[in-house]
C-alpha positions as CSV (number, residue, x, y, z in Angstrom):
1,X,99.0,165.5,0.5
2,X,98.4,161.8,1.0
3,X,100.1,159.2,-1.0
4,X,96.3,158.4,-2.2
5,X,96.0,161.4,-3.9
6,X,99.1,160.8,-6.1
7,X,97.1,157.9,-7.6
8,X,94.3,159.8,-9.9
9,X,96.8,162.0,-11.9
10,X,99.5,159.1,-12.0
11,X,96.9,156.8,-13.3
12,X,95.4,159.4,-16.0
13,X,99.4,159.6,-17.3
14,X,99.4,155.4,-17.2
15,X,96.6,155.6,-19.3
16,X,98.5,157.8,-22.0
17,X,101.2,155.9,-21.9
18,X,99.6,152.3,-22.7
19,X,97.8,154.3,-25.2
20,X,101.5,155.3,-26.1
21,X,103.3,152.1,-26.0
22,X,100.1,150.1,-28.3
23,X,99.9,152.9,-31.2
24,X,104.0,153.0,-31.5
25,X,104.3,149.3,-30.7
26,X,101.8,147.9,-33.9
27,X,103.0,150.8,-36.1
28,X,106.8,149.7,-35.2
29,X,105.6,146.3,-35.9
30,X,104.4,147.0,-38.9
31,X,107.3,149.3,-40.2
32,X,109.2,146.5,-39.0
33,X,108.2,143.6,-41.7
34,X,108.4,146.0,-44.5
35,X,111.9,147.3,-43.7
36,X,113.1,143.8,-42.9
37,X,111.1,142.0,-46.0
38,X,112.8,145.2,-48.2
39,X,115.7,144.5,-46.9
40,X,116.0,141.5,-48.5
41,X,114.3,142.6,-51.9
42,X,115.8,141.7,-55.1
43,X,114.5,145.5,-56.1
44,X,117.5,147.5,-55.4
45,X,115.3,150.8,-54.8
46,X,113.3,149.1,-52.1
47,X,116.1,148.2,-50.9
48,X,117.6,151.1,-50.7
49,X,115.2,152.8,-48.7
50,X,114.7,149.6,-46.2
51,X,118.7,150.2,-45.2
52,X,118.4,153.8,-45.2
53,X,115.3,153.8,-42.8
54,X,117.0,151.3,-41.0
55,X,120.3,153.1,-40.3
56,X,118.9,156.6,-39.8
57,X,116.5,155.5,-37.1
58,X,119.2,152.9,-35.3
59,X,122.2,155.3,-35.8
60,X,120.5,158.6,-34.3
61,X,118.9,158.8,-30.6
62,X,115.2,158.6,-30.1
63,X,115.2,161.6,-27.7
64,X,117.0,163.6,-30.6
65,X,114.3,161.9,-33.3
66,X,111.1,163.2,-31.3
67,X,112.3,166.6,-30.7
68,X,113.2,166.6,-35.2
69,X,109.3,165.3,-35.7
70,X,107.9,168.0,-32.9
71,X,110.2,170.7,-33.3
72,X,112.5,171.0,-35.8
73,X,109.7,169.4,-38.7
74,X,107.4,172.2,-38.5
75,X,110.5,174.8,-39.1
76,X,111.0,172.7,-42.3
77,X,107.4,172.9,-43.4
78,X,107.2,176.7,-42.9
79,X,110.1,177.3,-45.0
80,X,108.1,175.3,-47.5
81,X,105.3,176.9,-46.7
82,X,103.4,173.8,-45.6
83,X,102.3,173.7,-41.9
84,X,103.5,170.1,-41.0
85,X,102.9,170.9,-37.2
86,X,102.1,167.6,-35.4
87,X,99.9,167.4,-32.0
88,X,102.3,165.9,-29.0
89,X,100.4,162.3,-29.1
90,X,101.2,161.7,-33.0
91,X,104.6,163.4,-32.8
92,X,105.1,160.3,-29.4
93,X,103.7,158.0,-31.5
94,X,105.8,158.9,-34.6
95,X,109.0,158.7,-33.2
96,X,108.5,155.9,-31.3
97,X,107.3,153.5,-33.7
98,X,109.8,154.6,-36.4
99,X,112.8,153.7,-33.5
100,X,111.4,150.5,-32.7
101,X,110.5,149.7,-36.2
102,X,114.4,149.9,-36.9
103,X,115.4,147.6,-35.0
104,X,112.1,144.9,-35.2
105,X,113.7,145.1,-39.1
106,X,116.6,143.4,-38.1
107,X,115.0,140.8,-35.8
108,X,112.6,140.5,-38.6
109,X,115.6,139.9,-41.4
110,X,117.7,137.7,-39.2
111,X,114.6,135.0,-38.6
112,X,113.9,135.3,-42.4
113,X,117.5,134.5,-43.1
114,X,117.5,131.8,-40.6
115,X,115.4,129.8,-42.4
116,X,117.0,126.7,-43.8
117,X,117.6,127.0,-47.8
118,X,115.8,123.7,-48.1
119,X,112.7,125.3,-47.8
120,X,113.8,127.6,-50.3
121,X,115.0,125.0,-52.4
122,X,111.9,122.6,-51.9
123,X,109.3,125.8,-52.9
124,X,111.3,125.9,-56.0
125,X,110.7,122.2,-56.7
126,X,106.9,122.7,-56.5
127,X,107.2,125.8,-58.8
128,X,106.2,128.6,-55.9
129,X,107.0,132.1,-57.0
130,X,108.6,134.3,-54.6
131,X,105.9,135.6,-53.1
132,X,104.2,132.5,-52.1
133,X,107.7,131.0,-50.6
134,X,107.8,134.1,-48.6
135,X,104.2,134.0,-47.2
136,X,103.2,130.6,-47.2
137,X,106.7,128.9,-46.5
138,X,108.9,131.1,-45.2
139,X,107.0,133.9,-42.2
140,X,105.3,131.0,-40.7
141,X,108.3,129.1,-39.7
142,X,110.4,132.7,-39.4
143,X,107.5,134.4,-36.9
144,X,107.9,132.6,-34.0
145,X,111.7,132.8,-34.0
146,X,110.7,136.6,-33.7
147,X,108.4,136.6,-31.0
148,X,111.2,136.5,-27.7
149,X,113.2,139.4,-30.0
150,X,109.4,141.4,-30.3
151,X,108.7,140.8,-26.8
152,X,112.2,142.7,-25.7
153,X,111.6,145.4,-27.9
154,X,107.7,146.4,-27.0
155,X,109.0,146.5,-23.5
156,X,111.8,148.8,-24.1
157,X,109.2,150.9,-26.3
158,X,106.8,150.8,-22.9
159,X,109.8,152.2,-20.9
160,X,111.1,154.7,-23.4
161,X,107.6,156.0,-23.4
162,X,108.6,158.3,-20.5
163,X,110.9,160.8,-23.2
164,X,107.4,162.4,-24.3
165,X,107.0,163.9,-21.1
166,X,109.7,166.4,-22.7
167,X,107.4,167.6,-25.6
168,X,104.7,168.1,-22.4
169,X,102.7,165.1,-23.3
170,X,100.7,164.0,-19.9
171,X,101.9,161.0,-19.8
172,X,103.1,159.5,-16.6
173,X,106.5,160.8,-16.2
174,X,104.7,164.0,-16.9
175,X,102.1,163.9,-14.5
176,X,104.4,162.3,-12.0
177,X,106.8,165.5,-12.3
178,X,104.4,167.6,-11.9
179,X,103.0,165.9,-8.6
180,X,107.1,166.0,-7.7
181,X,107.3,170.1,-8.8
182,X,103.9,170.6,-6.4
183,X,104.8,168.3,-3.1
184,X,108.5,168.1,-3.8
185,X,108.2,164.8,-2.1
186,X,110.4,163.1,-4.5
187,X,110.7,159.7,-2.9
188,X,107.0,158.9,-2.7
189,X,106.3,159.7,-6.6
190,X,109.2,158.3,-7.9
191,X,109.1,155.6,-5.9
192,X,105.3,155.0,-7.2
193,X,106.5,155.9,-10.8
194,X,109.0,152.6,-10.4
195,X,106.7,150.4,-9.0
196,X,104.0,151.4,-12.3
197,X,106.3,151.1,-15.0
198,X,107.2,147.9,-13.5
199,X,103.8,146.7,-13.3
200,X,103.1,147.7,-16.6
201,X,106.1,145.9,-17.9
202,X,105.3,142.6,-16.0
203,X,101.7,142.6,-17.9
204,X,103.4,143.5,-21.0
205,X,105.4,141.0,-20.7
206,X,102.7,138.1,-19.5
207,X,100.9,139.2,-23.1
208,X,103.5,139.0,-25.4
209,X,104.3,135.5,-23.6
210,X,101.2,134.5,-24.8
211,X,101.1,135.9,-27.9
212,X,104.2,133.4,-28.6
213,X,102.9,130.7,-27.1
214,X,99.7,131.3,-29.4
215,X,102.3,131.8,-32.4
């Protein structure tokens, strides 16, 4: 086989994986801000759960998280008798975003906290409840301090993308070890598999650098 014809199946796997890294990245984003704003809750219940999302999901591996959520989860449900099996894509998705959504908490916590009390203390003066400090004061000035911290962690969620390929997601490490299982030419796909992950990550990376300038 020529190299060319590595390209069609590699590119069908690229396409899962963007599909992959946008579904995990905006859900991560969004567990994110309500971990990190629970976090910092008066309300010791939400609380509680933000720091025990937070610690599960940072203190346990990712690889050992999707293979719980695809595996091991619909054991649990038929020992409840509920079938809780999840297709491969929403198992990916799953796993990924509740990782990434862990630590996006504490990026999200730390810029909140680094606001200067003054704003605090001026909302006060002008009688704004808690809410309206936190949304109207408070995110705007703390977003943008988030943005480099976001922009890390969406491409590490691109690159850890390529741990679905064990659940036999057609992704591209998938399709790319299949190609490798087929030719056994090892350096040409990996070599291409580089080289697109790497692409990938530099156009990633060129949008989220706009998303902060726009921020």
């Amino acid at each position: 086989m020529d190299w060319t014809d590595y390209f069609v199946p590699l590119m069908q796997g690229a396409w899962v994986t963007i599909q992959l890294t946008l579904y995990s990245t905006v859900l991560g984003a969004a567990l994110a801000f309500a971990a990190g704003i629970g976090k910092l809750s008066s309300n010791w219940a939400l609380k509680s759960v933000a720091i025990a999302y937070i610690e599960v999901f940072r203190g346990t591996s990712l690889l050992v998280q999707l293979f719980w959520l695809y595996f091991a989860l619909p054991l649990a449900g038929d020992a409840m008798g509920i079938d809780l099996r999840l297709p491969p894509v929403l198992a990916g998705v799953l796993a990924l975003g509740l990782n990434i959504g862990a630590y996006g908490a504490e990026v999200v916590r730390g810029a909140i906290q680094a606001v200067h009390t003054d704003q605090h203390e001026a909302a006060r003066a002008l009688n704004f409840k808690p809410r309206q400090t936190l949304f109207g004061i408070v995110l705007p000035q703390a977003i943008p301090e988030m943005m480099p911290s976001f922009g890390n962690l969406a491409v590490q969620n691109l690159k850890d993308t390529a741990l679905v390929s064990l659940i036999s997601l057609g992704d591209l490490t998938f399709r790319a070890e299949q190609i490798r299982n087929f030719t056994q030419d090892s350096t040409t796909i990996y070599t291409m598999l580089l080289l697109t992950y790497f692409a990938m990550a530099l156009v990633l990376t060129a949008m989220m650098r706009l998303l902060e300038r726009y921020v």
